[in-house]
C-alpha positions in Angstrom: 41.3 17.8 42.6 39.1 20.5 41.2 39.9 19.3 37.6 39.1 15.8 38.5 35.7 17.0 40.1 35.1 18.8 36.6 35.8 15.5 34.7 33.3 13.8 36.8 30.5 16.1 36.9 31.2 16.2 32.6 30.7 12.1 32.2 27.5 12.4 35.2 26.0 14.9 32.6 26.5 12.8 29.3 25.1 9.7 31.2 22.1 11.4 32.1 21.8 13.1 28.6 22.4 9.6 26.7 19.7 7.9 29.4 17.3 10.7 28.9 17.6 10.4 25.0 17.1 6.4 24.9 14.4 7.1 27.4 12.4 9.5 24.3 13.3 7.6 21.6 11.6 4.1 23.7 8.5 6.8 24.6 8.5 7.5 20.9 8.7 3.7 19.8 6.0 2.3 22.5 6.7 1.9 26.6 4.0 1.6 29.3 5.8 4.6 31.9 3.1 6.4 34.0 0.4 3.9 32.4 0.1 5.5 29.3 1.6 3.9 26.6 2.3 5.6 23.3 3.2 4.6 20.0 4.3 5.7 16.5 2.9 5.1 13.2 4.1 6.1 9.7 3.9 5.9 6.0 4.1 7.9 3.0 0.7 8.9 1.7 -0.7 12.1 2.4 -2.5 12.9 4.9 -5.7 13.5 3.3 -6.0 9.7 1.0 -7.9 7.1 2.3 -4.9 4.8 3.8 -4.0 7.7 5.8 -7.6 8.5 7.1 -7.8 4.8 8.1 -4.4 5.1 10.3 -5.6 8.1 11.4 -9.1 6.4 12.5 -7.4 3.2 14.0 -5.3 5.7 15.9 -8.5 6.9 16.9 -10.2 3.7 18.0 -6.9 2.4 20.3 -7.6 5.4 22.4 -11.1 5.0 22.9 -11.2 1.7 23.4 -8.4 1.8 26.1 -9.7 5.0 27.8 -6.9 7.1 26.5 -4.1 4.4 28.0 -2.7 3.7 24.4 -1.8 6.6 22.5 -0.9 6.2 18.9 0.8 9.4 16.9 0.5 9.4 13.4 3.6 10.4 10.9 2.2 10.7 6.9 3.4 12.0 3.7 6.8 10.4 4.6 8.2 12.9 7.4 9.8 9.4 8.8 10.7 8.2 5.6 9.1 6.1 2.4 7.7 2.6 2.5 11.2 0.7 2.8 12.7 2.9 5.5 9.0 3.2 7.8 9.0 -0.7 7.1 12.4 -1.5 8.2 12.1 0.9 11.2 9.5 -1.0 12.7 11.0 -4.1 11.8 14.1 -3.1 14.2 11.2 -1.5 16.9 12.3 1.9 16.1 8.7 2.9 15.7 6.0 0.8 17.0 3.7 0.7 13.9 4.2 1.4 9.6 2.5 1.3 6.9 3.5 0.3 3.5 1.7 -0.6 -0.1 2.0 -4.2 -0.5 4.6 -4.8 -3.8 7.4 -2.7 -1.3 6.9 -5.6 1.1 8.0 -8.5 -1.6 11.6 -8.7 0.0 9.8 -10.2 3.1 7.3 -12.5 1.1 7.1 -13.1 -2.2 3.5 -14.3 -1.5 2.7 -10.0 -2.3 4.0 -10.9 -6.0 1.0 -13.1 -6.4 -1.6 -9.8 -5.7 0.4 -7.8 -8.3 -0.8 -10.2 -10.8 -3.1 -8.4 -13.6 -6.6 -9.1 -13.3 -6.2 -11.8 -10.5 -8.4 -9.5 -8.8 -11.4 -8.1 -11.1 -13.6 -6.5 -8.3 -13.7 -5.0 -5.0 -15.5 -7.9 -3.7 -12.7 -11.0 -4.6 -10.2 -8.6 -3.1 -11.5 -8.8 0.5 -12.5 -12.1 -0.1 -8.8 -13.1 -0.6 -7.5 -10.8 2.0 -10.2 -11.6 4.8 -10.0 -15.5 3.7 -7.7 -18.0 3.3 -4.8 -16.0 1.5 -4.8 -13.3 3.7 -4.4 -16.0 6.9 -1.2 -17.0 4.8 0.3 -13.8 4.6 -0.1 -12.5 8.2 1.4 -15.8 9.4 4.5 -15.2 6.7 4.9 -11.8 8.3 5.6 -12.7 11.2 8.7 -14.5 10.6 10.0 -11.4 9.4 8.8 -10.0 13.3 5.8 -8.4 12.0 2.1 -8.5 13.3 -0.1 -7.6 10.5 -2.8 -5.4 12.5 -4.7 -4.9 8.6 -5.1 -4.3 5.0 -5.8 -0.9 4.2 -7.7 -0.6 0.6 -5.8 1.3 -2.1 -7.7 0.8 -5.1 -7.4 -0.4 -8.8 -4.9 1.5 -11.1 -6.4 2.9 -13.9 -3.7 4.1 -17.0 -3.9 7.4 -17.6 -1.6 9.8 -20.4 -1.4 13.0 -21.9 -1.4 12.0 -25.1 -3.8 10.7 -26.6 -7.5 8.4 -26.4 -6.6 5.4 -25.2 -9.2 2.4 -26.2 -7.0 -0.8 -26.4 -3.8 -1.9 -25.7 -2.7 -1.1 -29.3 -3.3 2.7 -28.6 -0.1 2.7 -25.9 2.2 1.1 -28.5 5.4 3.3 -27.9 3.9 5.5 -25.9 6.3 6.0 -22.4 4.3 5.1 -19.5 5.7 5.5 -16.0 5.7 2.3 -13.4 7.3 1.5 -10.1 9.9 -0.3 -9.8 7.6 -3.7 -9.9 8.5 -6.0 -12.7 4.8 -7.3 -12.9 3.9 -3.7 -13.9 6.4 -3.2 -15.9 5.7 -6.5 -17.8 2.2 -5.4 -17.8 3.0 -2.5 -19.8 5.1 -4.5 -22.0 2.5 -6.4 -23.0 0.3 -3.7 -23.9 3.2 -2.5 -26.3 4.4 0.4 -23.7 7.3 1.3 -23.0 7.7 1.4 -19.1 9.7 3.9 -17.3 10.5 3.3 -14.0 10.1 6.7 -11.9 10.5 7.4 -8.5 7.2 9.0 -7.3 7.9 12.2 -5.8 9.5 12.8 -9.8 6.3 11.6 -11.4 4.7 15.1 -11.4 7.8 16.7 -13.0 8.5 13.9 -15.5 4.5 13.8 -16.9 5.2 17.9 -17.1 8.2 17.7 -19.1 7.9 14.9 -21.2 9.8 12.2 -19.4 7.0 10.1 -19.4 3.5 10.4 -21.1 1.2 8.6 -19.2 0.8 6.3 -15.7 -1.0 3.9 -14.1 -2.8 4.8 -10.7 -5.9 4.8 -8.7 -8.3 8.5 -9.1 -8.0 9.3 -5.8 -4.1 9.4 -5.9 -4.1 11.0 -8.5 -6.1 13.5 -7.9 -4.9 14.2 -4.2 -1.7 14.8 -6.0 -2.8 17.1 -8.6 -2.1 14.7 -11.3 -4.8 15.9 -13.3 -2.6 19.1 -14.1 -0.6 17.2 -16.4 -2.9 14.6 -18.0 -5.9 14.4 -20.4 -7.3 11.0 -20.9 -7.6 8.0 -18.4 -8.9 4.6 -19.5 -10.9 2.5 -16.7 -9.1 -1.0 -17.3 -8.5 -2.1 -13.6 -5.3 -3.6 -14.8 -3.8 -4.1 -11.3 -5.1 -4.0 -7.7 -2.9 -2.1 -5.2 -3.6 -2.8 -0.9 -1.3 -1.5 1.9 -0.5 -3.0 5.1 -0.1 -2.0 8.6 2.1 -4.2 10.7 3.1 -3.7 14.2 6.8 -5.0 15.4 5.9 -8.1 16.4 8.3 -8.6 19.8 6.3 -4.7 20.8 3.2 -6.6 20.7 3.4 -9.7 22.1 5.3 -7.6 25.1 1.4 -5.9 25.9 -1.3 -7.7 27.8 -3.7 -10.0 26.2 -6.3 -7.2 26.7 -3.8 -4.5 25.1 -3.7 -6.9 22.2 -7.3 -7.0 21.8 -7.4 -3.7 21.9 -4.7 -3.8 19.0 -6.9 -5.9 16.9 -10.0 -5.0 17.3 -9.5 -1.1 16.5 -7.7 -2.6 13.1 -10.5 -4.7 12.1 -13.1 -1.8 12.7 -10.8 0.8 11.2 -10.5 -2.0 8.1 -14.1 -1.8 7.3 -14.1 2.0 8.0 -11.3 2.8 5.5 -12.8 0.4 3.1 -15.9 2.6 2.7 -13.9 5.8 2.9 -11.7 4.3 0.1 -14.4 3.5 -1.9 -16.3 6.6 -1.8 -13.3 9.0 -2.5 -12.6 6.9 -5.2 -16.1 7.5 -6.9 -15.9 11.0 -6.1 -12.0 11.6 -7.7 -13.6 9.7 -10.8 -16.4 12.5 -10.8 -13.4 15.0 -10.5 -11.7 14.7 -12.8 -15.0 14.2 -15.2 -15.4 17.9 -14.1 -11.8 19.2 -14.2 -11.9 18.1 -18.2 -10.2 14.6 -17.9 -11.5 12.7 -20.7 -12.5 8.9 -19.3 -12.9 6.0 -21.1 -15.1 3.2 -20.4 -14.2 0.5 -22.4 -16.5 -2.9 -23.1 -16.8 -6.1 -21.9 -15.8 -7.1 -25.5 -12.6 -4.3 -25.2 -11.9 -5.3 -21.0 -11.1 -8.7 -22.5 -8.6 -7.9 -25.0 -6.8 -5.7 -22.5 -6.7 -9.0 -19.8 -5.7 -11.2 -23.1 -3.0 -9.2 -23.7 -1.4 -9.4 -20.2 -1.9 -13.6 -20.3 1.8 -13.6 -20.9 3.0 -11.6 -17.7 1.1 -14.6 -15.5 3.3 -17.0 -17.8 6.1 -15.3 -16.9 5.9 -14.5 -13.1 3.7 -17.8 -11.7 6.5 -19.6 -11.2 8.4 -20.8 -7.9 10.8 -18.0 -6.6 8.0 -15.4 -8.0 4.6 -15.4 -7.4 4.0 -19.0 -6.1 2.3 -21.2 -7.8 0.4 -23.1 -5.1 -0.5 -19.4 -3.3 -1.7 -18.6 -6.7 -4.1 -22.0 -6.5 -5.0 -20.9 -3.2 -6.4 -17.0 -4.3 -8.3 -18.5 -7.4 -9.6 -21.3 -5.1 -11.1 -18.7 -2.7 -12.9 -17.1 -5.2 -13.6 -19.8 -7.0 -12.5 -19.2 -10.2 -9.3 -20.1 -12.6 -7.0 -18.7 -14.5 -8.5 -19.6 -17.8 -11.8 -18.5 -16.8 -10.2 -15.1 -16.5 -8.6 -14.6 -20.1 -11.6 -16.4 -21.6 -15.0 -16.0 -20.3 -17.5 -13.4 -20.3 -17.1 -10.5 -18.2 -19.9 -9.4 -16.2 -19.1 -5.7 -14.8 -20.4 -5.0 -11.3 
């Protein structure tokens, strides 16, 4: 008898320890107990770049506007994991919220493809045009079949290529040279075409690989660089604006349409003001990593219109390649040029007028 009352008080104990740990993991992922619901967000940046100050803000802006009934914790430089597994996570509703940059999100549309396209964005200004507009209305209803709610577009910034080597001026300086990329075929095409040769690295190995020789040179924004100390192991960076890189936070979409319309509001409201927040943050960090690395000894060059127009020419190529059905779309493709009202043609060809 006294054996069988041990067994029992055993399996009443691991009930209650498996009900308790479900019960942390939902607090963790987003539940409404004691009217205070809270919520996880994560991504991979560091804490300190602009996407990250921008979850941190919207973060900020749910509590406010709900009077500290919706709490949102924030989880950067990957302590929940990288891109894929923070995006997959929400996806199941293991976390509430992630964040990830847009070409890790192409094995849920390949509508992303289309924004990895060189030059398809050649300002700050068509890239929220696109993203605010039309386009971006595409996307966020395409998400959602994938059970996301897009809550917004956090700005990222141009990529810039960047070596230890030597001046670059036009794509005829990189022949050879071993340039790093993701795992992207549009970027790696890219460098292709300016006669690289494009080494896929992952990039918590990009540091190491620059220092040793793997690679000689990259493409990224300043301010990621820089945050990263990047500027330890390079010397010249070329201001070509060859590719235009955005995040994206989503929320799991079943978590959200489980709140109250006002909740929702709530939701979207704090993401379109932390949008036009980050945007500015984004922007200004970006000027001042330019100016740092001006100081730190980072040789910059500017090139001309006359030069900016080879470099697009020479990537006309990767757009033959890629705009294609299965790829980068062609009728989304239409759509992003329509919106800012300009073609394909126009880019390789005319004149370009720098902001």
């Amino acid at each position: 008898m006294k054996g069988k009352t041990i067994r029992f008080l055993a399996l009443l104990l691991l009930i209650v320890f498996i009900y308790f740990g479900e019960l942390r993991l939902s607090m963790f992922a987003g539940v409404t107990d004691m009217d205070v619901i809270t919520f996880r967000v994560a991504q991979s940046k560091a804490a300190n770049h602009p996407v990250s100050l921008g979850i941190d803000k919207f973060a900020e802006l749910v509590e406010k506007k709900s009077n500290g009934k919706m709490i949102i914790e924030t989880y950067h430089d990957g302590l929940l994991g990288d891109d894929r597994e923070v995006i997959e996570s929400a996806q199941r509703g293991s976390i509430a919220f992630a964040s990830s940059s847009t070409p890790n999100m192409t094995s849920f549309t390949n509508y992303f493809t289309a924004w990895d396209l060189p030059y398809i964005f050649e300002n700050k200004e068509e890239v929220y045009k696109a993203i605010d507009g039309p386009p971006g209305d595409v996307v966020r209803e395409e998400m959602e079949k994938s059970g996301f709610k897009v809550i917004f577009f956090p700005d990222y910034g141009f990529r810039q290529v960047v070596n230890n080597k030597k001046p670059v001026i036009l794509p005829s300086d990189l022949e050879g040279m071993k340039i790093r990329t993701t795992n992207s075929r549009i970027e790696q095409s890219d460098f292709e075409a300016f006669g690289a040769r494009p080494t896929p690295v992952a990039w918590s190995d990009v540091f190491t690989a620059l220092q040793q020789g793997t690679v000689e040179g990259e493409g990224n924004s300043y301010s990621l660089l820089w945050d990263t100390k990047h500027q330890e192991v390079l010397s010249y960076a070329t201001e070509v604006n060859y590719n235009y890189s955005s995040d994206i936070v989503v929320m799991n979409l079943d978590k959200f349409n489980s709140l109250t319309k006002k909740q929702q509001e709530i939701i979207i409201e704090a993401g379109e003001e932390a949008k036009v927040w980050q945007r500015n943050k984004a922007n200004e960090r970006e000027a001042e990593a330019k100016q740092q690395f001006i100081d730190y000894g980072i040789e910059i060059y500017e090139p001309t219109d006359k030069e900016i127009l080879i470099w697009k020419q020479a990537t006309e190529q990767v757009w033959d390649e890629f705009v294609r059905e299965g790829y980068a779309e062609p009728e989304y493709v239409d759509l992003i040029l329509e919106t800012l009202g300009k073609t394909k043609e126009g880019i390789f060809s005319e004149k370009i007028i720098r902001e």
